[in-house]
N, CA, C and O atoms as CSV, one atom per row, in Angstrom:
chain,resi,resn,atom,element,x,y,z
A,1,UNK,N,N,7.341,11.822,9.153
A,1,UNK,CA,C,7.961,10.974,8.158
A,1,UNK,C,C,6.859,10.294,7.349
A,1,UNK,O,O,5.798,9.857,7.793
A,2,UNK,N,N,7.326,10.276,5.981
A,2,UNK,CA,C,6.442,9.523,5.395
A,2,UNK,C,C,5.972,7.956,5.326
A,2,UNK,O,O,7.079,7.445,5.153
A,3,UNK,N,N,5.293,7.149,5.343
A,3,UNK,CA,C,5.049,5.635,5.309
A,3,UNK,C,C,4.214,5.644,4.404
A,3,UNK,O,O,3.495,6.611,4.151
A,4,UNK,N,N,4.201,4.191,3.593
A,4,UNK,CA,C,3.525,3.794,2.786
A,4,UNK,C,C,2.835,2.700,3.485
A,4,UNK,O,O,3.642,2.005,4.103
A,5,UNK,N,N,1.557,2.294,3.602
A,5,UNK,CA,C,1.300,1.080,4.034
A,5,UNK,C,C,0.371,0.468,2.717
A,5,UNK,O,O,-0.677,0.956,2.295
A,6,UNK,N,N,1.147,-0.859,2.158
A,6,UNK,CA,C,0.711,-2.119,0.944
A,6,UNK,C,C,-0.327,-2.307,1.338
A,6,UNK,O,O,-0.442,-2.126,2.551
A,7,UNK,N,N,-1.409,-2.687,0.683
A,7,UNK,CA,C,-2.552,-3.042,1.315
A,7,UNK,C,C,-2.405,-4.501,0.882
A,7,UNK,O,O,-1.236,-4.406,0.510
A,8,UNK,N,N,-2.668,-5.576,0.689
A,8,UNK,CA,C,-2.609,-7.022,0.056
A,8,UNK,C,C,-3.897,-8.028,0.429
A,8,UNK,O,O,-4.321,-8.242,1.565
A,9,UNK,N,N,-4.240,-8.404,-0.409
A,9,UNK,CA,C,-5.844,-8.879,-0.881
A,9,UNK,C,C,-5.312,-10.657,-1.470
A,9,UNK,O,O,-4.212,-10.971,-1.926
A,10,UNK,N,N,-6.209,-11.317,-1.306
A,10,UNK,CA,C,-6.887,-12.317,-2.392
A,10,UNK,C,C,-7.638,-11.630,-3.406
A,10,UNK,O,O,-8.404,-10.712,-3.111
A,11,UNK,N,N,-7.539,-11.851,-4.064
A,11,UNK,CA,C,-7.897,-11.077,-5.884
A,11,UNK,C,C,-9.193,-11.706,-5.895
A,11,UNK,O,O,-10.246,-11.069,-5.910
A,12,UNK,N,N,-9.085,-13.299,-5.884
A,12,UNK,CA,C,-10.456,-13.789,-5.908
A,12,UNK,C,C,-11.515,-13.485,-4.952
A,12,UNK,O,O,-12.706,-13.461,-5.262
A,13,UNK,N,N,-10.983,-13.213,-3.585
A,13,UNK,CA,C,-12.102,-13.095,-3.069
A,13,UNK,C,C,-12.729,-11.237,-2.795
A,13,UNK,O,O,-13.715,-10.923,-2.128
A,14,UNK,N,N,-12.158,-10.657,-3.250
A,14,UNK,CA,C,-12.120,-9.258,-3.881
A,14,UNK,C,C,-12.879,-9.109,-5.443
A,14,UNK,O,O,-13.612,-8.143,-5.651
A,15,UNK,N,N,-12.612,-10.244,-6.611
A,15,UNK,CA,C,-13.463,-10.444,-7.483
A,15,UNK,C,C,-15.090,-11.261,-6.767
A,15,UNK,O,O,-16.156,-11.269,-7.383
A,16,UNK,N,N,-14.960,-11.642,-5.907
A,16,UNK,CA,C,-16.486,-12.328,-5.576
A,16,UNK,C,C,-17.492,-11.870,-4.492
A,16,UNK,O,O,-18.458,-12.476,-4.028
A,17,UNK,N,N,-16.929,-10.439,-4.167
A,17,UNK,CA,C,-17.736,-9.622,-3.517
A,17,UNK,C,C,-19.126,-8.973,-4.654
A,17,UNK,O,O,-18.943,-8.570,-5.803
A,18,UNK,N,N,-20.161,-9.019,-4.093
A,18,UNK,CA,C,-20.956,-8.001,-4.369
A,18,UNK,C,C,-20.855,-6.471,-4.332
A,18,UNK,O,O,-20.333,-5.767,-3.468
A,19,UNK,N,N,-21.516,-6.094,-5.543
A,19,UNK,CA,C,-21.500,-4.558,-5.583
A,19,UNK,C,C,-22.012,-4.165,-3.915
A,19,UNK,O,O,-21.233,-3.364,-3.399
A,20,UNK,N,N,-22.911,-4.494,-3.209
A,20,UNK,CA,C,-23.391,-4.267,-1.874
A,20,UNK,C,C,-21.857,-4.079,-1.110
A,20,UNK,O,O,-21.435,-3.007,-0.674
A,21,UNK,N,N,-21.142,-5.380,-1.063
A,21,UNK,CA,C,-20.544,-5.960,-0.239
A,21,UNK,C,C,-19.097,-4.812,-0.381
A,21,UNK,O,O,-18.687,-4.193,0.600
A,22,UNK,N,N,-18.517,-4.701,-1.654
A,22,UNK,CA,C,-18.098,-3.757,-1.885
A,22,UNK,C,C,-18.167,-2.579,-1.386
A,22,UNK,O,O,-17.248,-2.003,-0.803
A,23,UNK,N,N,-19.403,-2.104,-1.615
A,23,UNK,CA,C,-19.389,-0.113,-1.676
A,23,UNK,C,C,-19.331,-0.805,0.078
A,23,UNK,O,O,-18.136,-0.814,0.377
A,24,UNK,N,N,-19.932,-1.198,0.929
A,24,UNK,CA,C,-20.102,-1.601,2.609
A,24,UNK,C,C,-18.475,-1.289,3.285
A,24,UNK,O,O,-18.202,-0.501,4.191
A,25,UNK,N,N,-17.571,-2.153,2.544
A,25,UNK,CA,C,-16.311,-2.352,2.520
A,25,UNK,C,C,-15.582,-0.941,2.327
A,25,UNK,O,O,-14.828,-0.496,3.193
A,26,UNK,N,N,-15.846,-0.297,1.186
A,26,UNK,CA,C,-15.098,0.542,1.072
A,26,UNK,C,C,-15.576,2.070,2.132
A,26,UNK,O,O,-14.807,2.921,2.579
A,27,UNK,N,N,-17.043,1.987,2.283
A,27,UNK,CA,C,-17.550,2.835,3.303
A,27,UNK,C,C,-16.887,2.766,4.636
A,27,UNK,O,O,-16.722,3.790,5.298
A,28,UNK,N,N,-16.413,1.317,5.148
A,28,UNK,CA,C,-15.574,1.188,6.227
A,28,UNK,C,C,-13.490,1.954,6.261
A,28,UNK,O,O,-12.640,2.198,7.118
A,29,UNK,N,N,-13.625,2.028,4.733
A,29,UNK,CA,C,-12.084,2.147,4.833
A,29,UNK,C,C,-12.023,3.828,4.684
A,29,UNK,O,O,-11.175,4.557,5.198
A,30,UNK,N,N,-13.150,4.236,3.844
A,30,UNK,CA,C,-13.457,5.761,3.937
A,30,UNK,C,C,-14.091,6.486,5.531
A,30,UNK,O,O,-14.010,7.713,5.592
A,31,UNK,N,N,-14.496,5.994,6.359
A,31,UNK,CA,C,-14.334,6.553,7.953
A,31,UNK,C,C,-13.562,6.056,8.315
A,31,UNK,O,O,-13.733,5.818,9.510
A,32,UNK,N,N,-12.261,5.533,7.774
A,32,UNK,CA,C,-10.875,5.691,8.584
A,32,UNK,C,C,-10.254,6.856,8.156
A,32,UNK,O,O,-9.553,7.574,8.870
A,33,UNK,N,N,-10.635,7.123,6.453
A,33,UNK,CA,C,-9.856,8.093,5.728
A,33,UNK,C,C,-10.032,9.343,6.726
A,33,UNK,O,O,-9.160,9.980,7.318
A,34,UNK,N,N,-11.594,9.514,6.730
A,34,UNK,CA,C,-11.995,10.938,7.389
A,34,UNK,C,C,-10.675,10.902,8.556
A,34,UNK,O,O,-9.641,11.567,8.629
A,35,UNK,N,N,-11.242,9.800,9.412
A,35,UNK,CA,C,-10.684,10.349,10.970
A,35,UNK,C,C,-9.163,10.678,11.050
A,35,UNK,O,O,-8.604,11.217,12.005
A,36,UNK,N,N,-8.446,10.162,9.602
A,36,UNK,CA,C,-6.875,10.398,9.546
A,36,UNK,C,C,-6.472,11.976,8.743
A,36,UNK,O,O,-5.370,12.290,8.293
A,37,UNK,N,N,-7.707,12.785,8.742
A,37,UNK,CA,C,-7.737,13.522,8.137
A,37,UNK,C,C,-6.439,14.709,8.274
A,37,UNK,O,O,-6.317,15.337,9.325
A,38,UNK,N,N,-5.792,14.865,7.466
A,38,UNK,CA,C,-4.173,15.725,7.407
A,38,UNK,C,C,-3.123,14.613,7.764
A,38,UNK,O,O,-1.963,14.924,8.030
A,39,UNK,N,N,-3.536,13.369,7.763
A,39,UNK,CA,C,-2.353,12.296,8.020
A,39,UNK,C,C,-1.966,11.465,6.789
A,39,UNK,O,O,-0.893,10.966,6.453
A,40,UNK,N,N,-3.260,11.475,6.189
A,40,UNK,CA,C,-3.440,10.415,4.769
A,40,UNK,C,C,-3.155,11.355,3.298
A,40,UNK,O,O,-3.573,12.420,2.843
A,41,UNK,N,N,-2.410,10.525,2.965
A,41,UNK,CA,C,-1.851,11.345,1.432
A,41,UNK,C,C,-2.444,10.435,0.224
A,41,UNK,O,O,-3.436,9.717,0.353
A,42,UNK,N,N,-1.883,10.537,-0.664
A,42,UNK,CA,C,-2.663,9.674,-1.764
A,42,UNK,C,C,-2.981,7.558,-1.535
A,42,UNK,O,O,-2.202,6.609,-1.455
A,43,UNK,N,N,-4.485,7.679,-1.511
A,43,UNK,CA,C,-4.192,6.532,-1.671
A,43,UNK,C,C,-5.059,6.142,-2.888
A,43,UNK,O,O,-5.850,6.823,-3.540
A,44,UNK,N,N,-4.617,4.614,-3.027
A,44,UNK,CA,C,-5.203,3.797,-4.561
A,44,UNK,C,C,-5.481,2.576,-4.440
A,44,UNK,O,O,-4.944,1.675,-3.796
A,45,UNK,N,N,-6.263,2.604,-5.031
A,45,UNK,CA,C,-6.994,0.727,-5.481
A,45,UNK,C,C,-6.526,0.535,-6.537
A,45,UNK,O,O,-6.850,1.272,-7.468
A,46,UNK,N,N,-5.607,-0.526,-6.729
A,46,UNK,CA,C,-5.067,-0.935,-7.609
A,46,UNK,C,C,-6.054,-1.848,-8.839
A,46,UNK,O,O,-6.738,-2.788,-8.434
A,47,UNK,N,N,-6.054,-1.521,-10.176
A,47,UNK,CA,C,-6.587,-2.402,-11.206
A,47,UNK,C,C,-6.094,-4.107,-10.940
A,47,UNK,O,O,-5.331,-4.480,-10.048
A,48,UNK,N,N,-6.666,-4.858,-11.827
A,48,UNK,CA,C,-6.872,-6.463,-11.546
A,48,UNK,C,C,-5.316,-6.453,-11.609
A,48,UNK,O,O,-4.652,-5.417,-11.652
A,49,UNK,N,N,-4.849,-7.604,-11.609
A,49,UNK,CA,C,-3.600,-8.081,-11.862
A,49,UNK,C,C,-3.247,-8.832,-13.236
A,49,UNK,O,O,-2.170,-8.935,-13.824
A,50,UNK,N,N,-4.341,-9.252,-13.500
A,50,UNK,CA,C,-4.198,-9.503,-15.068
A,50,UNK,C,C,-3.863,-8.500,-15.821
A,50,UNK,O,O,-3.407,-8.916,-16.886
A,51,UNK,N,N,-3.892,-6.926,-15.724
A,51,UNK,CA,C,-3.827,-6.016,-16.474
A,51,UNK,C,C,-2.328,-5.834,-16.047
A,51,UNK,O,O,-2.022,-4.779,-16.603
A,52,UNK,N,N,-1.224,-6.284,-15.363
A,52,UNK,CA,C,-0.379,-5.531,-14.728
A,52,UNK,C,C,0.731,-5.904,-15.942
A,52,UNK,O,O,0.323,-6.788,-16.696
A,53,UNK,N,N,1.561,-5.572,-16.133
A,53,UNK,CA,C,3.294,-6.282,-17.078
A,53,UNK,C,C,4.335,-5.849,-16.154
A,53,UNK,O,O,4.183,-4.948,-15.329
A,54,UNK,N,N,5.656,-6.695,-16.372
A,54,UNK,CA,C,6.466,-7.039,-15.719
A,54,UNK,C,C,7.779,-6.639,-16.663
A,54,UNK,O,O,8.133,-7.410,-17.555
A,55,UNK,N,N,8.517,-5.325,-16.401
A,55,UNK,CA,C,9.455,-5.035,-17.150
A,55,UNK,C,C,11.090,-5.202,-16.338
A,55,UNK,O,O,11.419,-4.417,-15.448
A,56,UNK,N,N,11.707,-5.968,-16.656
A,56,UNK,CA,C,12.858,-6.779,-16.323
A,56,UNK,C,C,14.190,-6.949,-16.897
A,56,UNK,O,O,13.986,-7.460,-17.999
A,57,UNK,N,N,15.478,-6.785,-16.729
A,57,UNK,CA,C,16.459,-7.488,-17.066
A,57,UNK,C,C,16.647,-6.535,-18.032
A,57,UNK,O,O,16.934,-5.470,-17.484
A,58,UNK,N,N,16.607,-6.420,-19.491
A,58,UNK,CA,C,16.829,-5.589,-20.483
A,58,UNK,C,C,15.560,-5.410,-21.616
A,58,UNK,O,O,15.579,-5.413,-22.847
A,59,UNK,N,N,14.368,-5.242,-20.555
A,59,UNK,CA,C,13.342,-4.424,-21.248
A,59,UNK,C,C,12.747,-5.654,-21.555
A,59,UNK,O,O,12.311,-5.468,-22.691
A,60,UNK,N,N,12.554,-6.443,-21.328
A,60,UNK,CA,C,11.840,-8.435,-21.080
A,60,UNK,C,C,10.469,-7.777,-20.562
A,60,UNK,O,O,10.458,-7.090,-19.541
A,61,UNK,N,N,9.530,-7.978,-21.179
A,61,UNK,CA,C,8.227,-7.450,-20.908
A,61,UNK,C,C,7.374,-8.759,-20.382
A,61,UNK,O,O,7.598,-9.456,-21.372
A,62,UNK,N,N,6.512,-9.648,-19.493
A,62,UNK,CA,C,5.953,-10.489,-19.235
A,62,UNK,C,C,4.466,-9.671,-19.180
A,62,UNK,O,O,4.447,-8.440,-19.179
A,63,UNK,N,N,3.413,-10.354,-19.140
A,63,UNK,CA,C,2.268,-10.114,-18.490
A,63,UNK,C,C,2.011,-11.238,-17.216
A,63,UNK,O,O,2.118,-12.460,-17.103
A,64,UNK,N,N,1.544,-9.918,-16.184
A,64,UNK,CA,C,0.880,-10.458,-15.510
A,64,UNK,C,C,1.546,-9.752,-14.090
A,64,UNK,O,O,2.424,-8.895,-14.185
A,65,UNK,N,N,1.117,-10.131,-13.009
A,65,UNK,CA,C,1.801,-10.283,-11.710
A,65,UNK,C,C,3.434,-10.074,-11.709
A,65,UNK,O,O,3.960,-10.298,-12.799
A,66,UNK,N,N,4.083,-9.780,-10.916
A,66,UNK,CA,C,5.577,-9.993,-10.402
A,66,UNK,C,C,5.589,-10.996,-9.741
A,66,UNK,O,O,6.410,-11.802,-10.180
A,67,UNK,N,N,4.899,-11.433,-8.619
A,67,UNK,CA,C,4.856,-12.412,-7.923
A,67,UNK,C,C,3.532,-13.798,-8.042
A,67,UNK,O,O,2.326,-13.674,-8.256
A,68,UNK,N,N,4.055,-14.601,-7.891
A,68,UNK,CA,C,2.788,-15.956,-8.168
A,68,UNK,C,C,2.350,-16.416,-6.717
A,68,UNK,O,O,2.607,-17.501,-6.196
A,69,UNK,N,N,1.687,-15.442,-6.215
A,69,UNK,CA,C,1.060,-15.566,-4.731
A,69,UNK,C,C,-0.280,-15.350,-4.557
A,69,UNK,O,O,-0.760,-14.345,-5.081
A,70,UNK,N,N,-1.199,-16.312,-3.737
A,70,UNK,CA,C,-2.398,-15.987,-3.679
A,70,UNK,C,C,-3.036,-14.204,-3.265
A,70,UNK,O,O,-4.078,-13.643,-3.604
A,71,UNK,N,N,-1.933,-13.755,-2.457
A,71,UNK,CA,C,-2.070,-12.258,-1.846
A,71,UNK,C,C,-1.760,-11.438,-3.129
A,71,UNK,O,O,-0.758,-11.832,-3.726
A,72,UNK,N,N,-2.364,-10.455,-3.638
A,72,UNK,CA,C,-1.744,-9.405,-4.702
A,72,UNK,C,C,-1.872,-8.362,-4.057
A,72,UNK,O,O,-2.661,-8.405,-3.113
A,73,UNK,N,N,-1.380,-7.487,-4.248
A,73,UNK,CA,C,-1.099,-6.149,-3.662
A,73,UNK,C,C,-2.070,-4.907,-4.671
A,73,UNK,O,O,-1.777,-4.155,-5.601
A,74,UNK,N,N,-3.265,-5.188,-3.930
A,74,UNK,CA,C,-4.543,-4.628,-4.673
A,74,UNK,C,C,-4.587,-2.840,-4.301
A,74,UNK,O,O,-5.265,-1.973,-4.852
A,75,UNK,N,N,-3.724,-2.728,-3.315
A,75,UNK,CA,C,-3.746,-0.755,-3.526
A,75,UNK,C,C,-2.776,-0.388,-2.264
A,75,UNK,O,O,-2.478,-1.247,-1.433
A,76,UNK,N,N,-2.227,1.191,-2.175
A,76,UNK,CA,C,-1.567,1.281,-1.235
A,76,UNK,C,C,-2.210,2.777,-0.952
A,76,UNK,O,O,-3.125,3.253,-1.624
A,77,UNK,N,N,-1.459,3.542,0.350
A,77,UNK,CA,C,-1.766,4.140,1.184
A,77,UNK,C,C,-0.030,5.196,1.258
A,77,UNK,O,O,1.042,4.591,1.237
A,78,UNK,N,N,-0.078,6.424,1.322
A,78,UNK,CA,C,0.703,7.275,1.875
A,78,UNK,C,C,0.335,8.070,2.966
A,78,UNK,O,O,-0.600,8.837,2.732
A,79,UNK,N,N,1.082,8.120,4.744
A,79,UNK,CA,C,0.479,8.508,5.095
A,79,UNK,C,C,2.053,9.480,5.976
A,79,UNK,O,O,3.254,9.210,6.015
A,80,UNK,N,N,1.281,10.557,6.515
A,80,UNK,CA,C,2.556,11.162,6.908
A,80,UNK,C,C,2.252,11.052,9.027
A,80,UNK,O,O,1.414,11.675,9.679
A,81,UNK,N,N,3.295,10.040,9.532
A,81,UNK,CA,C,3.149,9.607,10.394
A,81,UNK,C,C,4.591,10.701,11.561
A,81,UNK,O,O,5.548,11.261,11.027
A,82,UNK,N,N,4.420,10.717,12.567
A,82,UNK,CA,C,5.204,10.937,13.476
A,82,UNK,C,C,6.519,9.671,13.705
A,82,UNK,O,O,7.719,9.903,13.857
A,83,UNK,N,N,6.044,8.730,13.679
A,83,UNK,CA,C,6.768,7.501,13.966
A,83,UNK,C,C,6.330,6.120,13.075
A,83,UNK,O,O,5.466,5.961,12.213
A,84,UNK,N,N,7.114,5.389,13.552
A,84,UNK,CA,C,6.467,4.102,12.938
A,84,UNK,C,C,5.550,3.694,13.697
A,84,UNK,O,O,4.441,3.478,13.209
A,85,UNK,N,N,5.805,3.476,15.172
A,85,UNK,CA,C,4.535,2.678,15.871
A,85,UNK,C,C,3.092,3.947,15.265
A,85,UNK,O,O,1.996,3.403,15.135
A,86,UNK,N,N,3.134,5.119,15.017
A,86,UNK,CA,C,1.872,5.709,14.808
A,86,UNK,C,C,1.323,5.110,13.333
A,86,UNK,O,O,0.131,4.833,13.200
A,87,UNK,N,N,2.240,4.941,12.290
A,87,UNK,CA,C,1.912,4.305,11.053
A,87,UNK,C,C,1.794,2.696,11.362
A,87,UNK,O,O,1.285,2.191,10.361
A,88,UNK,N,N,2.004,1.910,12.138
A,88,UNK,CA,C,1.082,0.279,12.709
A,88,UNK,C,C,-0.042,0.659,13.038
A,88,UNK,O,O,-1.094,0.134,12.672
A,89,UNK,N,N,0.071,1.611,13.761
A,89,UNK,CA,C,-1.451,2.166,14.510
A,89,UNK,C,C,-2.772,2.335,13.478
A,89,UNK,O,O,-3.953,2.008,13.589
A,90,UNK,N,N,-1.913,3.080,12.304
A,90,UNK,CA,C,-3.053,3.441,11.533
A,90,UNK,C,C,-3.195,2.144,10.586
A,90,UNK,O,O,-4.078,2.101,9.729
A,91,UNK,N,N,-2.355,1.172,10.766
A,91,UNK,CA,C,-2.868,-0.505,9.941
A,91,UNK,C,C,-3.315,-0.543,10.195
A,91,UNK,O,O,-4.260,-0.312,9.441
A,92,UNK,N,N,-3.714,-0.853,11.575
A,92,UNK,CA,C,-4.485,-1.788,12.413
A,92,UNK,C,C,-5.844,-1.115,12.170
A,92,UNK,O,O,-6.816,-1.815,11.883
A,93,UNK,N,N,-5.963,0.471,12.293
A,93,UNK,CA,C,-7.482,0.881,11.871
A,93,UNK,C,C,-8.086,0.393,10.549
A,93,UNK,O,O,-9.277,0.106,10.427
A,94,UNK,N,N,-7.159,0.319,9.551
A,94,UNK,CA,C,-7.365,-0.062,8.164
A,94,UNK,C,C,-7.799,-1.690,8.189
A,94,UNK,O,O,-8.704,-2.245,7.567
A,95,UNK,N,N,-6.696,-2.322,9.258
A,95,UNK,CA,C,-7.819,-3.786,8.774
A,95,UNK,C,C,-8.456,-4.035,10.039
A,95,UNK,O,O,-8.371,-5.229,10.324
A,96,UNK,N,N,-9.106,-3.307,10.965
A,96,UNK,CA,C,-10.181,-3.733,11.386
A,96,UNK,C,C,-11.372,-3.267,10.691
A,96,UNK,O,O,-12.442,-3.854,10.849
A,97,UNK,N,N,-11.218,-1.856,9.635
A,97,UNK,CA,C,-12.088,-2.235,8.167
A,97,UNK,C,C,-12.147,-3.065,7.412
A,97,UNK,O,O,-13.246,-3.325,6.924
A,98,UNK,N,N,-11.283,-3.614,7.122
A,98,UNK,CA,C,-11.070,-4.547,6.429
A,98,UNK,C,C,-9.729,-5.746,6.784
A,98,UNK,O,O,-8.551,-5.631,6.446
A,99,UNK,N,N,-10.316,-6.790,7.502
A,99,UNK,CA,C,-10.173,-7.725,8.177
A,99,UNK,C,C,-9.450,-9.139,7.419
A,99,UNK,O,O,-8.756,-9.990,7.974
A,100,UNK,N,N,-9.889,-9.067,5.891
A,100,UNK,CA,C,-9.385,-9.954,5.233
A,100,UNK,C,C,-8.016,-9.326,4.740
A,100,UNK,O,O,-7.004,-10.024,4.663
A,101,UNK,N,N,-8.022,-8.099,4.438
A,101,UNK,CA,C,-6.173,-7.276,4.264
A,101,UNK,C,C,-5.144,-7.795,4.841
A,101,UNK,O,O,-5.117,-8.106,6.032
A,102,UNK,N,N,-4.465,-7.892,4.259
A,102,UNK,CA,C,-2.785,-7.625,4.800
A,102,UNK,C,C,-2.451,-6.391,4.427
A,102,UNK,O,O,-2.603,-5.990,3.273
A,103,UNK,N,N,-1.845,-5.509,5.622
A,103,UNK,CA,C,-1.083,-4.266,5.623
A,103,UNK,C,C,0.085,-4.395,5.757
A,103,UNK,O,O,0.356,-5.093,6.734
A,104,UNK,N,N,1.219,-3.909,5.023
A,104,UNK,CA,C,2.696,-3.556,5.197
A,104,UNK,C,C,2.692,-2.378,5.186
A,104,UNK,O,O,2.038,-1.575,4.520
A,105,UNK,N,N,3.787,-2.201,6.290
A,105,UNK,CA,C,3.582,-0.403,6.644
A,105,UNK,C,C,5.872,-0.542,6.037
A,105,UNK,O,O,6.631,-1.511,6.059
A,106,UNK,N,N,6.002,0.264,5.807
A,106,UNK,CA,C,6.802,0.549,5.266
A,106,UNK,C,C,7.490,2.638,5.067
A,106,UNK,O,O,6.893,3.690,4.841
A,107,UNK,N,N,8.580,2.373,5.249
A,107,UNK,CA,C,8.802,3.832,5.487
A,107,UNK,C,C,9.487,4.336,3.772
A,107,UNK,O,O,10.045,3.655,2.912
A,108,UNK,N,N,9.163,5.669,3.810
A,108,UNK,CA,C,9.571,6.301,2.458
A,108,UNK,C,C,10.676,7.224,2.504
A,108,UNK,O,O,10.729,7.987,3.469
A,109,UNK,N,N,11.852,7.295,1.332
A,109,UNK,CA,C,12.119,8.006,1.517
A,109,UNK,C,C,12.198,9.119,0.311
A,109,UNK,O,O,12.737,8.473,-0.588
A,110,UNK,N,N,12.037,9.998,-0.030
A,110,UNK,CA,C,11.700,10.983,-1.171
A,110,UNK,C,C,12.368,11.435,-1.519
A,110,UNK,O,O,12.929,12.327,-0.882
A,111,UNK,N,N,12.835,10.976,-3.171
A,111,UNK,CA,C,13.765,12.061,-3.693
A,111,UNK,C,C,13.197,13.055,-4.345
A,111,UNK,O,O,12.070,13.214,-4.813
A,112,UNK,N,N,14.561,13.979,-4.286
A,112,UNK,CA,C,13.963,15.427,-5.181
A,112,UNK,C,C,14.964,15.443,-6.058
A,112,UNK,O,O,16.102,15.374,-5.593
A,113,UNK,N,N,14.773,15.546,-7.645
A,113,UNK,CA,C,16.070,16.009,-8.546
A,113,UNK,C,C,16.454,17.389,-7.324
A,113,UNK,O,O,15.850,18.226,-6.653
A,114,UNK,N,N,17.743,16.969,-7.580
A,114,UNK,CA,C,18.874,18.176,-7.543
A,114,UNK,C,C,18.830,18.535,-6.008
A,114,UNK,O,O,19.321,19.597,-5.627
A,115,UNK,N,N,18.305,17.744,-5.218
A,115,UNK,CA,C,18.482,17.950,-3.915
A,115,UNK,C,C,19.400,16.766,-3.297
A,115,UNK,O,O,19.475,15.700,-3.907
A,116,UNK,N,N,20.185,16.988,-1.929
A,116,UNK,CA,C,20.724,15.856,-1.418
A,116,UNK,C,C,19.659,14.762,-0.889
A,116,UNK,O,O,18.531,14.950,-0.432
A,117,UNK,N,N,20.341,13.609,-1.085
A,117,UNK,CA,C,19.836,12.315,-0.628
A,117,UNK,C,C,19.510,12.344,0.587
A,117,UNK,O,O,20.467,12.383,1.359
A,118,UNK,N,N,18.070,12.337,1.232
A,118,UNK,CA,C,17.736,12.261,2.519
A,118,UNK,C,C,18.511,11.301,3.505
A,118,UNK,O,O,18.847,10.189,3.097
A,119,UNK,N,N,18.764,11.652,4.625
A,119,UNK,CA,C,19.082,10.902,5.344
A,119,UNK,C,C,17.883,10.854,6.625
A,119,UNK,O,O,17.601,11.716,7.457
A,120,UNK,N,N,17.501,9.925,6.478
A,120,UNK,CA,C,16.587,9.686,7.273
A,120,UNK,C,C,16.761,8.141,8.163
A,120,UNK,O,O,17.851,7.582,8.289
A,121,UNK,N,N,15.381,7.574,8.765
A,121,UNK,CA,C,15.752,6.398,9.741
A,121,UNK,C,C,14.999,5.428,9.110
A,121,UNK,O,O,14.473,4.424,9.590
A,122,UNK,N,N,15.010,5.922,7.769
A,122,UNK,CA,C,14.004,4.307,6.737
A,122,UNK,C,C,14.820,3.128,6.410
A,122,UNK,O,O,14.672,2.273,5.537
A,123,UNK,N,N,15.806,3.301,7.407
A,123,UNK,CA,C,16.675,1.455,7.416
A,123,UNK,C,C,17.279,1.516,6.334
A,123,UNK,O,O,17.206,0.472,5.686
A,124,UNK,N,N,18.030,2.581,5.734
A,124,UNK,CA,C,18.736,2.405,4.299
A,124,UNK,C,C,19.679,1.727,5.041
A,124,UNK,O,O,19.641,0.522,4.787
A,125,UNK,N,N,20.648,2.080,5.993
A,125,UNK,CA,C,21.839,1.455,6.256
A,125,UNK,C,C,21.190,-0.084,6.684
A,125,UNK,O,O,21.585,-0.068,7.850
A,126,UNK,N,N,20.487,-1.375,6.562
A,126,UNK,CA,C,20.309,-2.253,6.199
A,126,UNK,C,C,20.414,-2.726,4.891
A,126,UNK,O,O,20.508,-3.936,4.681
A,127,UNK,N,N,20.411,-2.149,4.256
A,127,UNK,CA,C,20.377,-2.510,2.685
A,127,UNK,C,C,21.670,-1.965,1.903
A,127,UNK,O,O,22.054,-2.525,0.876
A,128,UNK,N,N,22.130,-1.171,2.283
A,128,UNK,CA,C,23.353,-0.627,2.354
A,128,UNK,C,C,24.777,-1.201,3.092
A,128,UNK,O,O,24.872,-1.359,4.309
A,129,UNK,N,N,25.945,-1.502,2.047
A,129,UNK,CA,C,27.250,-1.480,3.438
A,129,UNK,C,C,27.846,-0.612,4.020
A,129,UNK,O,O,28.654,-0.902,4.901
């Protein structure tokens, strides 16, 4: 099954790293990539949040963020897991690279034009009556 896990940052303290401190950082999150190798699907570092817009309601365009929280949601992760406890598993590798992260692991479910609606165990019937 597929999972997405959010990655979520302080922006500022992500803007006040050094180029050193940086590439160090990301060298730690790239020997997790390796070792998840055929598990990990696309992942991304998200641009600043100042660059982001907010399209709403009937095409209401804002700049900026969706949310006014010190945490921004600076990149995410697709990974194709057996279970959920195996997609926590692979958080927990991700922020003992990176320790200041918040991970949300979260399950996916994929549509295809013109195919039926998956039924899967991604908790639709919670959100659903």
């Amino acid at each position: 099954m597929l999972y997405a896990l959010l990655a979520y940052h302080e922006e500022t303290d992500v803007k006040a790293m050094t180029e050193v401190e940086d590439n160090a950082l990301m060298d730690r999150l790239l020997a997790v990539h390796q070792r998840l190798d055929g598990q990990m699907g696309p992942a991304a570092r998200l641009g600043a949040t100042q660059l982001a817009a907010v399209v709403r309601g009937k095409g209401l365009v804002t700049d900026g963020p969706f949310a006014e929280t010190k945490e921004a949601m600076l990149g995410f992760y697709v990974l194709d897991c057996a279970d959920r406890a195996q997609a926590i598993a692979i958080a927990q590798q991700l922020n003992a690279a990176n320790p200041n992260a918040i991970y949300e692991v979260r399950p996916i479910v994929t549509y295809v034009p013109g195919a039926a609606f998956p039924r899967t165990d991604a908790g639709l019937d919670l959100v659903r009556p």
